[in-house]
N, C-alpha and C positions, 0 to 999 in steps of 0.2 A: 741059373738066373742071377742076372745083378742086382745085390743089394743093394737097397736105397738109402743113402744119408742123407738128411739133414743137417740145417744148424739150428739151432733155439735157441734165441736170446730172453732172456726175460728183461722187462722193462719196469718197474715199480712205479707206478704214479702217484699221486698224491697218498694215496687209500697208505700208502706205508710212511709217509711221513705223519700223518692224521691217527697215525693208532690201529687202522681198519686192517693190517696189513694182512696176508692170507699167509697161508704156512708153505713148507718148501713141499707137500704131500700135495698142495693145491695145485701148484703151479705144474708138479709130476704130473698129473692128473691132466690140467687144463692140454699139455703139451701133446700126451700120448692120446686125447679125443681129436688135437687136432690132426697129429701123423696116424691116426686109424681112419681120418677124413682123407687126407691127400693120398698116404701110400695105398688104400682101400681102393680108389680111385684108378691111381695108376695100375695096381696089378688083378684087377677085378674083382675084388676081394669083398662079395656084399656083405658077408658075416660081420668085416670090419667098417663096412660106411652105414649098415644098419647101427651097431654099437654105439657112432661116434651121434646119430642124430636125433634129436627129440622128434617123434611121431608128426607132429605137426609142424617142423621145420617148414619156412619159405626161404627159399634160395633165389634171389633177381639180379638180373641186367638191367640195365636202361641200355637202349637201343635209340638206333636215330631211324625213324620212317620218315615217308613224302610229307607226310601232316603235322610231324615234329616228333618230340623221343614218346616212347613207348616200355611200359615196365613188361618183363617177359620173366616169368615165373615160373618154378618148380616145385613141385611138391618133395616131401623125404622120400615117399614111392617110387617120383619117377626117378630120383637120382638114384635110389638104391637097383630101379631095372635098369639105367644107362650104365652103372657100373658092372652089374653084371653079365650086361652084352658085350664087355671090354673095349669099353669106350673108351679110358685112359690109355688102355696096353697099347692104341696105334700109336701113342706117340716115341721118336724117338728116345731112346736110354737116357742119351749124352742130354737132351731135352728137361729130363723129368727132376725137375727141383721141389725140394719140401724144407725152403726154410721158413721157419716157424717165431713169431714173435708176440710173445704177450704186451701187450699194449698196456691195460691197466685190468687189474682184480679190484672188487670192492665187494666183499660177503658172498649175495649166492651167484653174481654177476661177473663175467670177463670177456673184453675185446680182445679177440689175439688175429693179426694178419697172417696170411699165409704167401708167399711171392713163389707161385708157382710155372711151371714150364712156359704156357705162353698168356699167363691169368694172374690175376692178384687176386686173392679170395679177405673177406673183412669181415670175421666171424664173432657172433655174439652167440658168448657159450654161459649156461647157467648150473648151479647146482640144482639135481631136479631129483627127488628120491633118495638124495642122499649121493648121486653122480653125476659127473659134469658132461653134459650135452649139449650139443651145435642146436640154435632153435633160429639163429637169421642166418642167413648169408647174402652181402650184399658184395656181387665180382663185375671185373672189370677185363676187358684184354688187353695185351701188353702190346704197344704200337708194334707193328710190323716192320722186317727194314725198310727205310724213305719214309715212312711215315713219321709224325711229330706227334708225341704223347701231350695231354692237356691236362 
């Protein structure tokens, strides 16, 4: 099976210029919830997309219907049953990116992006129990070819 790499960049925003900054065990932490989110995903791994989510996780789209956009929602359940019907695994290999980027930490809070295969995932992950868990996901699809991203 092909290992999957990523890249993780981390990003500091304010919170570390202000003092707030989080430790380098934070940012470990925030990083591998979110590659137990994506690579979980790709090889249907629910042990690992259960780990990454907080129970009551919403994950949305906006969509465009006849009437105008439309939010379309998931629960942690059903992402954890789509991952384990190997929803991810159809996609091609050469396809399946997991780069990872902390956006900003601030105490038990952090946006970290995900630019995945044919998605951008925009994840709000919290300290919850003393570990860092995906509790939004607000994603997007990556224009198709001919198409124009907005």
């Amino acid at each position: 099976m092909r290992r999957l790499c990523g890249t993780i960049l981390i990003a500091f925003g304010l919170g570390a210029i202000s003092g707030h900054a989080q430790s380098i065990e934070d940012s470990t932490a925030i990083s591998a919830t979110a590659l137990d989110y994506i690579e979980g995903f790709y090889t249907g791994n629910q042990e690992r997309m259960e780990r990454a989510l907080h129970p009551e996780l919403a994950k949305r789209i906006v969509r465009e219907g006849p009437d105008g956009s439309l939010l379309n929602n998931m629960t942690a359940a059903e992402l954890i049953a789509v991952t384990g019907r190997g929803g991810g695994k159809m996609m091609p290999p050469e396809r399946k990116t997991t780069d990872v980027t902390i956006l900003d930490i601030y105490r038990n809070a952090a946006s970290v992006k995900i630019v995945a295969g044919d998605w951008i995932d925009y994840l709000h992950v919290a300290r919850f129990d003393g570990r860092w868990v995906i509790v939004n996901v607000l994603w997007e699809m990556k224009p198709r070819p001919g198409q124009t991203g907005t």
